[in-house]
C-alpha positions as CSV (number, residue, x, y, z in Angstrom):
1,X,0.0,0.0,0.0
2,X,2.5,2.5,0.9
3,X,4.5,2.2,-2.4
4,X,1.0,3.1,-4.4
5,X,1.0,5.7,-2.3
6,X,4.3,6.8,-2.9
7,X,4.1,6.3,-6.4
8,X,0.9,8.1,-7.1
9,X,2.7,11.1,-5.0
10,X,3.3,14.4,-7.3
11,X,7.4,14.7,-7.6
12,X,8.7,17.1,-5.0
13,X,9.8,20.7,-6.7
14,X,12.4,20.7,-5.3
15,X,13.8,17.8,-7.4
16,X,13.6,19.5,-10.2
17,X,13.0,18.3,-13.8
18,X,15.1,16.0,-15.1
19,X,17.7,17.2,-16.8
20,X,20.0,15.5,-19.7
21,X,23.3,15.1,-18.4
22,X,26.2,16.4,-20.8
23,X,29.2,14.7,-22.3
24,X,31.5,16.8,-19.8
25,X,32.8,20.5,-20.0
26,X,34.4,21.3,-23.1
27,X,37.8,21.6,-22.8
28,X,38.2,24.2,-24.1
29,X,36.5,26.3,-21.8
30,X,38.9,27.8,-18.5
31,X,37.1,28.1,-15.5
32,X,35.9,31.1,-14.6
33,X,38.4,32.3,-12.1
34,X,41.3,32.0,-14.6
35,X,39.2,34.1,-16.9
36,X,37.8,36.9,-14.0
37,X,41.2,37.4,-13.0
38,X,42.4,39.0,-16.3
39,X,42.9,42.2,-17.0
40,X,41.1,42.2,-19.5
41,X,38.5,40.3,-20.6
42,X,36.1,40.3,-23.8
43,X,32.3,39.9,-22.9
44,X,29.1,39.2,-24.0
45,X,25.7,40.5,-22.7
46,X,23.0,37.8,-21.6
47,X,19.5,39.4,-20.6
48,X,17.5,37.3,-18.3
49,X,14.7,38.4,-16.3
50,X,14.3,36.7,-12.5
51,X,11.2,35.5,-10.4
52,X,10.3,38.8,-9.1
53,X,9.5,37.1,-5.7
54,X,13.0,36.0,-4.6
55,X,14.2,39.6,-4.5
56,X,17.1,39.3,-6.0
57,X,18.1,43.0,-6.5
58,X,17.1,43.8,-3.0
59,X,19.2,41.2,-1.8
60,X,22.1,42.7,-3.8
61,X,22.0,45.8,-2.1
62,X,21.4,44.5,1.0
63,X,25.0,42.3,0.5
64,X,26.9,45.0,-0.6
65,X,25.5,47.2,2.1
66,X,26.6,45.2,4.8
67,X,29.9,44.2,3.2
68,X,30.6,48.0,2.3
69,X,31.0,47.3,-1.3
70,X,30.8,50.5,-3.8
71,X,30.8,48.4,-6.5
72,X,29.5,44.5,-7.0
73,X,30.0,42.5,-10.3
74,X,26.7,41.1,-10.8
75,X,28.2,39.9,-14.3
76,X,30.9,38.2,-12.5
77,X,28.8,36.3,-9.9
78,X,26.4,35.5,-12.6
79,X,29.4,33.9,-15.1
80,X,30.4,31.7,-11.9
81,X,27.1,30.7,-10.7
82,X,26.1,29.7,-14.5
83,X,29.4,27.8,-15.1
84,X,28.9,26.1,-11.9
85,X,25.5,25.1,-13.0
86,X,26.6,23.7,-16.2
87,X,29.6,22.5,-15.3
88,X,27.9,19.9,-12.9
89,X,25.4,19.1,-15.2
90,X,28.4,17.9,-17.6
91,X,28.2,20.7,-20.1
């Protein structure tokens, strides 16, 4: 009884859809620290909008604020959140 139950249960959202798993990172792609740590650095713009209800620029602020930044490169912690992301999916 209790495995009908468990598989008629909706999956939890937490785990996510699932995703296809990649052939590894390409290598050649550096990870991002080599590549933030440059001088200089060519970039590209990616436009993405965000669930409005996780407050994301408010939480920004609120980081820099507290850690008495004048400047914060969102571009910089979105390139190593991304490449983490894809990196441990295998692409």
């Amino acid at each position: 009884m209790r495995q009908e139950q468990e598989a008629q249960a909706p999956t939890a959202a937490s785990e996510g859809t699932p995703w296809a798993h990649g052939p590894g990172r390409p290598a050649d792609i550096p990870e991002a620290a080599v590549i933030l740590n440059q001088r200089i650095i060519a970039r590209e713009s990616l436009d993405s909008s965000v669930p409005a209800a996780l407050k994301l620029k408010k939480r920004i602020k609120r980081f820099a604020l507290d850690n008495e930044l004048d400047h914060l490169p969102i571009g910089d912690i979105v390139s190593v959140a991304l490449d983490e992301w894809l990196t441990t999916r295998g692409f």
